[in-house]
N, C-alpha and C positions, 0 to 999 in steps of 0.2 A: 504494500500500500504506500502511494506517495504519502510523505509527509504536508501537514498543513504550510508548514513553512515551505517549501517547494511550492505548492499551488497556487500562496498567496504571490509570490516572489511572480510566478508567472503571467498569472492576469494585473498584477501591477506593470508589469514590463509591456503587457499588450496595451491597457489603458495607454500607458503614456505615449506608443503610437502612434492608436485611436481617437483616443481622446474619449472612449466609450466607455462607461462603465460594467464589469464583470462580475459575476457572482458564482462560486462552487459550493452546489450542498451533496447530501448524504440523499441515500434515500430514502428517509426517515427525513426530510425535511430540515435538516440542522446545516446550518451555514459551516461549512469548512473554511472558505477564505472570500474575501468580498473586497470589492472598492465601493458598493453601496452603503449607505447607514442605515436604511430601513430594512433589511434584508430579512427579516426574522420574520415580518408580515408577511411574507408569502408562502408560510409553511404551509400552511392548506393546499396554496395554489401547484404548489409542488408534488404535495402527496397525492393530488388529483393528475396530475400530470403524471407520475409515477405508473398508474392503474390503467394511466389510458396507451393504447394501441399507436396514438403517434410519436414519432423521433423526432418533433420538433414542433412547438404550436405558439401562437402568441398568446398572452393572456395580459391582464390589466396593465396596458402600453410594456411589454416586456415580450422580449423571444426568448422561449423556453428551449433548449437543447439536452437529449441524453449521452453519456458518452458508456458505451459496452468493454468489459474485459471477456472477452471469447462469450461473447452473446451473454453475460450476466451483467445485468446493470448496474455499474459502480457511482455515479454521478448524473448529477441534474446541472447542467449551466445557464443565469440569466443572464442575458445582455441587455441594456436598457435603452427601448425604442423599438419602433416596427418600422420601420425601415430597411429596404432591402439592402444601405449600408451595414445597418445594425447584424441582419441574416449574416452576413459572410463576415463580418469578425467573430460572432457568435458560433459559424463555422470554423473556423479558423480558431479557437479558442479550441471548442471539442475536440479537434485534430489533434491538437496539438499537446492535450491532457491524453489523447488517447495514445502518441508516442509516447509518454511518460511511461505509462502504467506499461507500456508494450519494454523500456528501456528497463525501468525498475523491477519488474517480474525476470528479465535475462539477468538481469545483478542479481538478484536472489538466489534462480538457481545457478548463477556457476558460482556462487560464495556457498551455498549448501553442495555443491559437486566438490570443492577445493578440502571445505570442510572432512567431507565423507575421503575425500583422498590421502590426506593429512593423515584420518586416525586409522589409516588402511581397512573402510567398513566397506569398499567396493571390491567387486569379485575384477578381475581380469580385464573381459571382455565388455562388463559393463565400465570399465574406465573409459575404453576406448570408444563405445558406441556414443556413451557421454559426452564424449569431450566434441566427438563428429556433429555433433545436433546444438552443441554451444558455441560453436566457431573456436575453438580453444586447440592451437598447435601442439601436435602429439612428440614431435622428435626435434625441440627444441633445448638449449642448454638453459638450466634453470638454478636455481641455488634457495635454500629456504634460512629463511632470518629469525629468529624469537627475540622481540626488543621484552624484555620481562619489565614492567612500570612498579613503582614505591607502591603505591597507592591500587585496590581493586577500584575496577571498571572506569579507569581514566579518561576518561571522555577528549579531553584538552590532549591527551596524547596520542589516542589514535585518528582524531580528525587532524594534526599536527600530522602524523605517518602519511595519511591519505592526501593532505595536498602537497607531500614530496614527491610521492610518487603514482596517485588516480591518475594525472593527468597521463598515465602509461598506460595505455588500454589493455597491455601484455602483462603488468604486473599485477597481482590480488593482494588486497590487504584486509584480512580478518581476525577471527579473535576465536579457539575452542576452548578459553578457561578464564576467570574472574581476572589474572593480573599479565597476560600476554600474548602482545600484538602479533601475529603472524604475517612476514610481507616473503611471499612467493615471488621471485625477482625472476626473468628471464635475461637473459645475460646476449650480450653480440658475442660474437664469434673471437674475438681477442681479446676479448675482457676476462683476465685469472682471478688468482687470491688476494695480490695485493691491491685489485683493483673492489673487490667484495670488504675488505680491510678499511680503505678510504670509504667505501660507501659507510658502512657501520659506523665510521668516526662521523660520519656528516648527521646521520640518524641521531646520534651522541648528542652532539655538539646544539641541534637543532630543539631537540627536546632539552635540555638543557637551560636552553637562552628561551624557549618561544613559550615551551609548555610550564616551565620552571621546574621541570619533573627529574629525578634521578633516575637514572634506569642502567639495565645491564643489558649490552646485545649480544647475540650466539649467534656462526651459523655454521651449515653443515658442508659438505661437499656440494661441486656442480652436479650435476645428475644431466644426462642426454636424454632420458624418456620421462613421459610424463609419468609413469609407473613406478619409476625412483625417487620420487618428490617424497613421497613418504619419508625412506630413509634418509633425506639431509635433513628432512624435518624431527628424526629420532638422533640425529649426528648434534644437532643444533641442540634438543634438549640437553644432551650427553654433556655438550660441550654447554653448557649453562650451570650444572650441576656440579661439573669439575673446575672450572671456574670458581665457584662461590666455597669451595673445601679447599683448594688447595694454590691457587692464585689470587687469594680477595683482593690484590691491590689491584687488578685488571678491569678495566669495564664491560673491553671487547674482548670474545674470547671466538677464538676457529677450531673448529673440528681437527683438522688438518694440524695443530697446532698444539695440540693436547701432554705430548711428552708423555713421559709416566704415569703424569694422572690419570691419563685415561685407562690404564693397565690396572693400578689400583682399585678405581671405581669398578670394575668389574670382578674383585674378584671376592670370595664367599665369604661372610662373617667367620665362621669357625677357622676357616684357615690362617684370619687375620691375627684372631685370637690366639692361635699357635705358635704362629711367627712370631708376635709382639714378648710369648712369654717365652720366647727362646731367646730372643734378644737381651729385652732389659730381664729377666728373668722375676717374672710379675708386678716385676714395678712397671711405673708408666713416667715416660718425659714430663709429664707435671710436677713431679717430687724436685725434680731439679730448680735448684735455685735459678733468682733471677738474673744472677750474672752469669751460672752455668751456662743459659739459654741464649743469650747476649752475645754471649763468644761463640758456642756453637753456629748460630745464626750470620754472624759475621765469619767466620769464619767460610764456611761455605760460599756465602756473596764472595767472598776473596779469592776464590778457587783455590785453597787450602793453603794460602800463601802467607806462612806465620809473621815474617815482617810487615806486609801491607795491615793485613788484620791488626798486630800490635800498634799499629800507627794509627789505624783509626779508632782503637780503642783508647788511646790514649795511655797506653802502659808498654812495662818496660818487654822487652822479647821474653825474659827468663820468665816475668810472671806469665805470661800465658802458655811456654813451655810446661810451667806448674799446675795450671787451669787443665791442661791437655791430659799431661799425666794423672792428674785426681779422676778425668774421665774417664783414662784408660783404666783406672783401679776398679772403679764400679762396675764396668759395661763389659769391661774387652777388650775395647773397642779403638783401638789407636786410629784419631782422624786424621792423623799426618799418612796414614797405610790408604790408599788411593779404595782398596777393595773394602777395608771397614768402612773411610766414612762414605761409600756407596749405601753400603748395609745399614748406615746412620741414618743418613738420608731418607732411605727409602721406608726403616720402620717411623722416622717421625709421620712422614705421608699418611702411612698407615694407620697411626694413632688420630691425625685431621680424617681421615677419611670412618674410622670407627666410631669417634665422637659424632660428627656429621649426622650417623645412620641412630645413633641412639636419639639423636634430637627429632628424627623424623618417627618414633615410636612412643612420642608422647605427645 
């Protein structure tokens, strides 16, 4: 259904041509959108118009018009005057409401077809019959984006999304969940990762300054058929989720891009649970003091280079020589040994990726 704000926008734009005044109701008589002020007085004249067998009649100095969605009548339009001026704006209105209903019904369903694509609810064959009766290009290069917004059902953020990129008839922008915009991008033919990279920072940057919104963008692989759109759209969650556990200072995050984390986030609570106590031997990285974690963290950023690290610690080489050794007392674990602090590394990941999974069970 068009919205009222659409109908009114519309016969205000024909008035100001005409210079006629226009009126849209329901068929119940109720004014949707109007340039008249008296409009409410002719709800009878309407519901009687409604019943009767013409597609168009005058009645108390006014041309009455129906407008049909596939032969069921969705609208009554008045123009005001009987003049055969009056008729053909009053045509011309109808037409013109009735391409609406005809453009807005194709938006629905290819945003319900993208939808059903998305959560993979379509079988095969009916994607592709689909997509043939929507105009929608089957073996095109496409890439799927999840901008995830602060706030549920941001309104100011996804009609922000929608005039960066509606005016692209080839891209979709919708929504299957209360806090994330989905924009379906179709890509040219030389456009890669760092150009989907730039895109995402401008999405960023836009919500940011326009919407005032904070958000985080994901997205998955290019995919060549429309049949793979799913999976950059499950690449893009993935990479949303690893993201927010193991990179939080990032905003943007690529599938493509994922490192380790993505290795982690797939693999099975018990196992973690094994590793972790074979590692620190059931303790956990949180016992560690807050300068333990200071150094270990710098330390790594440093690429295990004890003089840069002590420089930017502020302390002498021997103390964190000292630091080093107290860790190797407890752990094992000598980070100066390229293959322990791998093992370092990767059970901290583990301990962000287990905390993560207990916060999502309560």
């Amino acid at each position: 259904m068009i919205s009222n704000q659409i109908l009114q926008s519309t016969i205000e734009g024909l008035k100001g041509i005409t210079r006629i005044d226009l009126c849209v109701m329901d068929t119940e008589g109720k004014t949707l959108a109007t340039t008249i002020n008296n409009a409410d007085d002719y709800e009878n004249a309407v519901l009687n118009f409604v019943d009767s067998p013409a597609d168009s009649q005058v009645l108390q100095g006014y041309q009455f018009f129906k407008v049909f969605d596939e032969h069921q009548l969705e609208y009554v339009i008045l123009a005001k005057g009987d003049s055969d001026d009056v008729y053909m704006v009053g045509k011309i209105a109808s037409f013109q409401i009735q391409n609406l209903l005809v453009a807005y019904k194709e938006r629905y369903d290819k945003d319900n077809f993208i939808k059903n694509l998305l959560l993979d609810n379509l079988l095969l064959v009916d994607i592709y019959n689909r997509a043939k009766k929507l105009h929608i290009e089957t073996d095109v290069r496409r890439v799927v984006f999840i901008i995830e917004t602060k706030n549920e059902k941001d309104i100011n953020a996804l009609e922000t999304v929608r005039g960066l990129f509606s005016g692209k008839t080839k891209d979709f922008i919708t929504a299957v969940d209360e806090k994330n915009i989905i924009l379906v991008k179709e890509l040219k033919p030389n456009e890669n990762y760092d150009d989907m990279n730039k895109t995402a920072k401008i999405i960023l940057d836009m919500l940011n300054t326009e919407a005032m919104t904070k958000v985080h963008v994901a997205f998955g692989t290019i995919v060549n058929e429309i049949k793979d759109v799913s999976r950059s759209y499950k690449e893009a969650k993935m990479a949303l989720d690893v993201g927010k556990i193991f990179y939080s200072d990032r905003n943007v995050m690529a599938y493509s891009n994922l490192g380790i984390g993505r290795l982690i986030y797939q693999l099975p609570m018990p196992l973690c649970k094994m590793f972790i106590k074979e590692i620190f031997d059931g303790k956990s990285p949180d016992e560690f003091d807050e300068e333990t974690l200071t150094t270990i963290n710098k330390f790594f950023e440093n690429n295990l280079n004890v003089s840069e690290t002590s420089r930017q610690l502020y302390i002498h080489r021997n103390t964190l020589v000292y630091r080093l050794d107290k860790l190797q007392k407890s752990t094992n674990l000598d980070l100066r040994v390229f293959e322990d602090a791998i093992t370092f590394k990767i059970a901290l990941m583990v301990v962000k990726y287990m905390k993560y999974m207990e916060t999502l069970e309560y």
